[in-house]
C-alpha positions in Angstrom: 0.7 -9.5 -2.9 4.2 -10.5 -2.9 4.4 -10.0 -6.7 3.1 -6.6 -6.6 5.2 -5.8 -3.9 8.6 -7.5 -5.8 7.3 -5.2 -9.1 7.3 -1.7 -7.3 10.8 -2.9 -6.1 11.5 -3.2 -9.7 10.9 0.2 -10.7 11.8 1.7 -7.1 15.2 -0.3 -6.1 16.5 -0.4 -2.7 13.5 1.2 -0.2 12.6 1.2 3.3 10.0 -1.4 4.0 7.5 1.3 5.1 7.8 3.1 1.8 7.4 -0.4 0.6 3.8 -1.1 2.0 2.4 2.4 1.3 3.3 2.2 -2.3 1.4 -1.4 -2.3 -1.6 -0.2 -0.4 -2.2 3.1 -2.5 -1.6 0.9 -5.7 -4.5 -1.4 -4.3 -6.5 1.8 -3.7 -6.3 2.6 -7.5 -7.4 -0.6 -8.1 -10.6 -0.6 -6.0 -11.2 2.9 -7.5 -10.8 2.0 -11.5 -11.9 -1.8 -11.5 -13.7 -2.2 -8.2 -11.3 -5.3 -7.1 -8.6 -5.0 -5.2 -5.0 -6.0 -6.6 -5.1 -9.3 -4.5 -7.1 -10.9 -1.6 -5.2 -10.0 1.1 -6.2 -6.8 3.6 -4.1 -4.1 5.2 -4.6 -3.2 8.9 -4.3 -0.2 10.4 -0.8 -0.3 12.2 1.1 2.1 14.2 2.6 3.7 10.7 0.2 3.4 8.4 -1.5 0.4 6.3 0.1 -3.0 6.6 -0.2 -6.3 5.1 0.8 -8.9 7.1 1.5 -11.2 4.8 4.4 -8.5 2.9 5.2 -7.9 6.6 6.1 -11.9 7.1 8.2 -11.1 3.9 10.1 -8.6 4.6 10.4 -9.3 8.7 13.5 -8.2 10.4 14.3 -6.4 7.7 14.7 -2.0 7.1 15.3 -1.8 3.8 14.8 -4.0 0.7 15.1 -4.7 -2.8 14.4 -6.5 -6.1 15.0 -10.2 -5.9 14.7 -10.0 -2.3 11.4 -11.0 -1.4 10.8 -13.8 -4.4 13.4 -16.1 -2.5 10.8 -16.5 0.4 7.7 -16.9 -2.1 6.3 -18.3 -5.1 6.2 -15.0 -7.2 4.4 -14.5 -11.0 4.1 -11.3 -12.5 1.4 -9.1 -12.4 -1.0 -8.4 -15.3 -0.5 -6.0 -17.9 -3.3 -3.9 -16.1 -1.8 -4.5 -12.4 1.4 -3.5 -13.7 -0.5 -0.1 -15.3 -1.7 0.4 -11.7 1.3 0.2 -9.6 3.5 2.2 -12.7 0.8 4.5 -11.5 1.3 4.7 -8.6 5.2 4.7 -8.4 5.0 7.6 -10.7 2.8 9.5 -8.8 3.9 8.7 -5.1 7.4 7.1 -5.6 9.1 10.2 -5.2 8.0 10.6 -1.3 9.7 8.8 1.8 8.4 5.9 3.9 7.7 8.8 6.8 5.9 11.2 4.4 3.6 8.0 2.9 2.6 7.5 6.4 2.0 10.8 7.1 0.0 10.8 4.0 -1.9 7.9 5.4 -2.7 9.1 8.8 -4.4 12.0 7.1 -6.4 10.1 5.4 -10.1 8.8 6.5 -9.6 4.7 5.6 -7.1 4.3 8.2 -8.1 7.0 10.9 -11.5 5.3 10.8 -10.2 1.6 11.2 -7.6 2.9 14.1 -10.9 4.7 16.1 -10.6 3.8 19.6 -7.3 3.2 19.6 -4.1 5.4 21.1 -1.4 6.7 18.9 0.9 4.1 19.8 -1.9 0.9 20.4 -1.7 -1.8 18.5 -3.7 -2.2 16.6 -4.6 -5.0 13.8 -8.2 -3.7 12.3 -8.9 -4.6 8.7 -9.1 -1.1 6.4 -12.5 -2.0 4.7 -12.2 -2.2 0.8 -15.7 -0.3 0.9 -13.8 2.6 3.0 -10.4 2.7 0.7 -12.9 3.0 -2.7 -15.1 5.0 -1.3 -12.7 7.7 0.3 -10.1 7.6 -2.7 -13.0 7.9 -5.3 -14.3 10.8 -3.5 -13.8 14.5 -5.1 -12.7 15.7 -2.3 -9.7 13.9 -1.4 -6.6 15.5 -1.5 -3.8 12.3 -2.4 -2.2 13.4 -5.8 -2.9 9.3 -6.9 -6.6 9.9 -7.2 -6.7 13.5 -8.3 -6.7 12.5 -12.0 -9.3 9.2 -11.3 
């Protein structure tokens, strides 16, 4: 996770932490809609703002904004694949030009994390797991909207 994470920072620089986790959860979206395997083993939950990944989340805690380099002092780090790299280039291409705020309002829209947050108040807490089967199914669908998956 972290590695993906330390390669968007690559090719983004210096960006909110939000904007941060979007970009990683829509690049394991592509994943589960080319390959049908996530990016890596760890899930996103349905927070307040959008997907999250507590384990990026324990990387970058206490911190707004972050950068290249940054994270790989607090993990072990390798670089991603060739074809994980193809994916999140992908997606930074296609997404990296919105804002943390505007990713999560892009989330919220969307069925994967609306259906994980159902029961819960705007502002709950809430830590449900974003089913794999609900990200591939709702991103591979024709009728979804995100510019990412338009193409797929």
């Amino acid at each position: 996770m972290v590695d993906a994470a330390e390669y968007v920072l690559s090719r983004t620089g210096y960006v909110s932490t939000m904007k941060l986790q979007k970009l990683v959860f829509y690049a394991d979206a592509l994943s589960l809609v080319r390959t049908s395997r996530p990016l890596f083993p760890e899930d996103f939950q349905a927070w307040v703002n959008g997907p999250v990944c507590p384990e990026l989340f324990r990387a970058h805690r206490g911190r707004f904004i972050v950068g290249p380099g940054e994270l790989r002092a607090q993990t072990d780090v390798s670089l991603p694949s060739v074809e994980e790299r193809s994916l999140l280039d992908q997606t930074v291409a296609k997404l990296g030009h919105l804002d943390g705020e505007q990713l999560s309002s892009l989330t919220h829209s969307e069925r994967p994390w609306r259906d994980a947050r159902s029961g819960c108040g705007v502002e709950d807490r809430c830590s449900a797991v974003i089913s794999p089967d609900s990200i591939r199914g709702y991103y591979s669908s024709p009728c979804c909207p995100n510019p990412l998956f338009s193409a797929t």
